[in-house]
C-alpha positions as CSV (number, residue, x, y, z in Angstrom):
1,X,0.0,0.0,0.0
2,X,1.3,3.4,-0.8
3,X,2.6,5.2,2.5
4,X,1.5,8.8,1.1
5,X,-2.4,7.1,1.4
6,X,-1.9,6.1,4.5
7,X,-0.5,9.1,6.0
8,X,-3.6,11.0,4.3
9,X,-5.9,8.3,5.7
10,X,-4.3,8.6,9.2
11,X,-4.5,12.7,8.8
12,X,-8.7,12.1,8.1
13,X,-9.3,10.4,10.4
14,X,-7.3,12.5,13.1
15,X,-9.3,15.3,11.7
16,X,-12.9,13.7,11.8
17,X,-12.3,12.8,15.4
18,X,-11.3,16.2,16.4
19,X,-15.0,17.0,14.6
20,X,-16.6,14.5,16.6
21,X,-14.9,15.5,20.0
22,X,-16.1,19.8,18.7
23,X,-19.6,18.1,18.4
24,X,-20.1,16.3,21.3
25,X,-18.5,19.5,23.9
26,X,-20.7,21.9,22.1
27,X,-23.7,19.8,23.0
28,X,-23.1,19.2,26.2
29,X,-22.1,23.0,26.5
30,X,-25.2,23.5,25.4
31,X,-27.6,21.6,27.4
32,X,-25.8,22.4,30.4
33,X,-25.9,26.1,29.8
34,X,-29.6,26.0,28.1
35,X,-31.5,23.1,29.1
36,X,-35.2,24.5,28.0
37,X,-34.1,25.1,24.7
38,X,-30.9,23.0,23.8
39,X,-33.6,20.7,21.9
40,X,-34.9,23.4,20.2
41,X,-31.4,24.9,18.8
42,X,-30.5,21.3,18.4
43,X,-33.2,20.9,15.8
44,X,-32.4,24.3,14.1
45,X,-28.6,23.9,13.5
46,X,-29.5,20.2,12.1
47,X,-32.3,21.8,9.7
48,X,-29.8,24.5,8.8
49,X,-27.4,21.8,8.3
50,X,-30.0,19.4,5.8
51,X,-30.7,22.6,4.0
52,X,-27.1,23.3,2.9
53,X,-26.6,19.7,1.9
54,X,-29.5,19.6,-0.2
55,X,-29.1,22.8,-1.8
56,X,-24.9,21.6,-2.1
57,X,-26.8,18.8,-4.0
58,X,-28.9,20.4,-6.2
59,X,-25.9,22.5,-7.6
60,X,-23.8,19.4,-8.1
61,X,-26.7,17.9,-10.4
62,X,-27.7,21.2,-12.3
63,X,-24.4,21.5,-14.0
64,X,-24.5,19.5,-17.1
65,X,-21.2,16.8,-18.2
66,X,-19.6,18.0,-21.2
67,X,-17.3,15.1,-23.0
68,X,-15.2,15.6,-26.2
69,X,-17.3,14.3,-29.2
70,X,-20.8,15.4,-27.6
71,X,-23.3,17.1,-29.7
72,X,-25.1,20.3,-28.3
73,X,-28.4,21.6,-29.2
74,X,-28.8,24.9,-27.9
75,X,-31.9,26.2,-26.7
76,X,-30.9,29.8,-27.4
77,X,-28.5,31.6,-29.8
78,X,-25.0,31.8,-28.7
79,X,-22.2,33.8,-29.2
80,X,-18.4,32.4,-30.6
81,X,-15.3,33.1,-32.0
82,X,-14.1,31.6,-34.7
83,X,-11.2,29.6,-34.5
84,X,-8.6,30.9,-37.9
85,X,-6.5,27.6,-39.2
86,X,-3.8,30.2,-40.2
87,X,-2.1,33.2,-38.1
88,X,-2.3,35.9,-40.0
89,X,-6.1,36.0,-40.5
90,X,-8.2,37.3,-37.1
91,X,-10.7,35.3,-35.2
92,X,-13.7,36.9,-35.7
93,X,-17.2,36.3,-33.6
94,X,-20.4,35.0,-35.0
95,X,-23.5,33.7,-33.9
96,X,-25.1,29.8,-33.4
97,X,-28.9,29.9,-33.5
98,X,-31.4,28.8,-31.7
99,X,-31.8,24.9,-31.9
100,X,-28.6,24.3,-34.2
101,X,-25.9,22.0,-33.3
102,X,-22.6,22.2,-32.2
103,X,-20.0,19.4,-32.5
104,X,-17.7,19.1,-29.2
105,X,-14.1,19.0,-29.7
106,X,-12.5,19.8,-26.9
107,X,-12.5,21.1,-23.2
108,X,-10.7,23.3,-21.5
109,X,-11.4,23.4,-18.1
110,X,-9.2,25.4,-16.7
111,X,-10.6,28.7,-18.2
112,X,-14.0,27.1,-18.8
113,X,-14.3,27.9,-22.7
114,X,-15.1,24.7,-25.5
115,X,-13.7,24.0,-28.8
116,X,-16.6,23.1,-31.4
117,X,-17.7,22.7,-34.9
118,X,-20.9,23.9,-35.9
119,X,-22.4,20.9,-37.4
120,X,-26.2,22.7,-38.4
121,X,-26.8,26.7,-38.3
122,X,-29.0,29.2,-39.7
123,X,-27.1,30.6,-43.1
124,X,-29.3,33.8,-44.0
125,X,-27.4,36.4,-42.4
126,X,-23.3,36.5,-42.8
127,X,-23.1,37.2,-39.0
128,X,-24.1,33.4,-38.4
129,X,-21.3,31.4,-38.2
130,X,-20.6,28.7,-41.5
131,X,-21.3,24.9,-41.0
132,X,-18.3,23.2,-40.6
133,X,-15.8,26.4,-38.8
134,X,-14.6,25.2,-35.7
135,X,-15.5,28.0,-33.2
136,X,-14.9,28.9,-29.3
137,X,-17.6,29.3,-27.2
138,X,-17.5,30.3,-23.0
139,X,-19.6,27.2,-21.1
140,X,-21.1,30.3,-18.9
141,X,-22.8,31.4,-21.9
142,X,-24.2,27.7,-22.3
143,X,-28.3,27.8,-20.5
144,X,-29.5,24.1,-20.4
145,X,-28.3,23.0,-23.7
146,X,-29.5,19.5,-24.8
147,X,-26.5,17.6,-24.6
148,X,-26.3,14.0,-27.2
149,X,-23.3,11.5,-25.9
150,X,-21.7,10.4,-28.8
151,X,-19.8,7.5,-29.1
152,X,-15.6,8.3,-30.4
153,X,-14.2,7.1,-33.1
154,X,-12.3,4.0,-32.2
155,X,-11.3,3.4,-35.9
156,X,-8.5,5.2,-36.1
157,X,-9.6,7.3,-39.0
């Protein structure tokens, strides 16, 4: 077993006990101190507590799972910037319409922005962005897109 997860095992435990000895003193402060209404504050701190957990819950589940090759319908037009395949020309932005596809390429977490390809969009304006460009889009600016899990290519083509 690796000594660096034990020592990180010992540490959480060590740490969960110190929680469990805070718990127990502040309770017995507490009923000592208050004995009417320990019950009451009791209750309170552990309906405060349920409230943060399930509210700490239903943030975790809103945000959707993005996964390179994914295909995104979006449920409102976005904003992107096009991604130039040489440097000289300049990234310029366009616009992905309501209910057209994108393609996922890639993620970047770490500054929260997507590479796609626009797979479907609406043509009649030139401020649209063209099927097929590869284009940058901001997941903020994402609101409850319908997201398709595709399967990768595993052909190697």
């Amino acid at each position: 077993m690796n000594l660096r997860l034990v020592l990180t095992f010992v540490a959480l435990g060590f740490i969960v006990l110190l929680l469990i000895i805070g718990i127990r003193t502040a309770v017995r402060w507490l009923k000592i101190h208050f004995p009417q209404r320990a019950n009451a504050v009791l209750f309170g701190v552990c309906l405060l507590l349920a409230g943060a957990g399930w509210l700490i819950a239903v943030e975790m589940e809103d945000q959707p799972t993005f996964r390179p090759n994914d295909l995104l319908t979006l449920q409102e037009p976005v904003v992107a910037k096009t991604i130039m395949s040489d440097r000289e020309s300049r990234s310029t932005t366009c616009v992905v319409d309501l209910h057209e596809h994108l393609g996922l390429l890639e993620l970047e977490n770490e500054r929260g922005t997507m590479r796609a390809r626009v797979e479907s969009n609406n043509t009649a304006e030139p401020l649209y962005c063209p099927i097929g460009a590869e284009v940058r889009i901001e997941a903020a600016w994402l609101h409850h897109p319908t997201i398709t899990h595709r399967q990768a290519d595993t052909d190697g083509l």
